[in-house]
N, C-alpha and C positions, 0 to 999 in steps of 0.2 A: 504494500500500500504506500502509495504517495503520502508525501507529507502534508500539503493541504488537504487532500482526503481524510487522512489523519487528523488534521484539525478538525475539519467538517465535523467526523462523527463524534470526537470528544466535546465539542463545545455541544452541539446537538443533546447528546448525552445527560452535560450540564443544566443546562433550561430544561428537558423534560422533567431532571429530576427537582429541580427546585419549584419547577409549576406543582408536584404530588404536596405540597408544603402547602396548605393551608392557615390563612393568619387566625388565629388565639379569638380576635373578637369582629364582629360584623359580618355582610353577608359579602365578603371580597372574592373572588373570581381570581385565581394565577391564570394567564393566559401566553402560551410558549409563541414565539414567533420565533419560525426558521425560514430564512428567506436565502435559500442557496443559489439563486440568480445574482444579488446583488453581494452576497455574502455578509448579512448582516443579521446577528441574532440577538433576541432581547425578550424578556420575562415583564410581560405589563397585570400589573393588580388593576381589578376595575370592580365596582361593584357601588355600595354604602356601610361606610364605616360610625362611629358613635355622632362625629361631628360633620358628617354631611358625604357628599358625593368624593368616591374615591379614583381616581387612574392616574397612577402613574406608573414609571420605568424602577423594576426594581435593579435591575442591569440590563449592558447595553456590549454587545460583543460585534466586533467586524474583523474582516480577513482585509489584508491591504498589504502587498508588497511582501508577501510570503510570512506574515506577520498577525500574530494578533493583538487586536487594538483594542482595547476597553476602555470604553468611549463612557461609562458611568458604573459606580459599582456600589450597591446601598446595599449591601449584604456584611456577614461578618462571619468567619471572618475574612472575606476575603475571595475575588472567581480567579485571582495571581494563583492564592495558593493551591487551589482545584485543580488550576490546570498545570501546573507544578506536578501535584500527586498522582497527576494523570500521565506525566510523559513528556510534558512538552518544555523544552528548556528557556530558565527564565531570558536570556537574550533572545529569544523568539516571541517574548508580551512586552508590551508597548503600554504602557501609563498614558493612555489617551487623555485624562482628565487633568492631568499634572502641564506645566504651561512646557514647553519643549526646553530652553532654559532651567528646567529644573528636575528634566528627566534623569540626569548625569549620575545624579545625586542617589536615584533610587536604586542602583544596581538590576534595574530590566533595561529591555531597549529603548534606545536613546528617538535615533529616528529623528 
């Protein structure tokens, strides 16, 4: 298997299983989105929560330039460390959220 193949199904992997995660209070909805055309994946909560209408990104993953880029990450601890435990070496995750100027700093890829 290829190595973006390899990403493909580990991140894939990732978002099914954290959509089976249902939140503790309200009626929230995990909802996986795999878009292997654009290569871009993300886990959105949608539903109502105590204090009103809920949707947002709970993470946000893209392939770009043979690379994974996580582009938002409201998880804990962590979808670095996931994919980490999964095989993929940290010079090949990109701190999309971090400003590039400060990527240096984090010991993933710089980019």
């Amino acid at each position: 298997m290829d190595k973006l193949t390899h990403y493909r199904t580990t991140i894939q992997k990732i978002v099914e299983a954290h959509a089976q995660h249902r939140p503790s209070h309200g009626d929230i909805e995990s909802l996986p989105m795999c878009d292997t055309y654009t290569d871009s994946y993300l886990l959105l909560d949608v539903g109502w929560g105590a204090k009103g209408r809920v949707h947002s990104v709970a993470f946000h993953l893209r392939l770009k330039n043979d690379k994974i880029w996580i582009e938002w990450d409201g998880t804990t601890p962590g979808i670095a460390e996931e994919l980490m435990d999964a095989g993929v070496p940290q010079e090949d995750i990109v701190l999309g959220f971090h400003r590039p100027e400060r990527r240096a700093i984090t010991g993933f890829a710089v980019v």
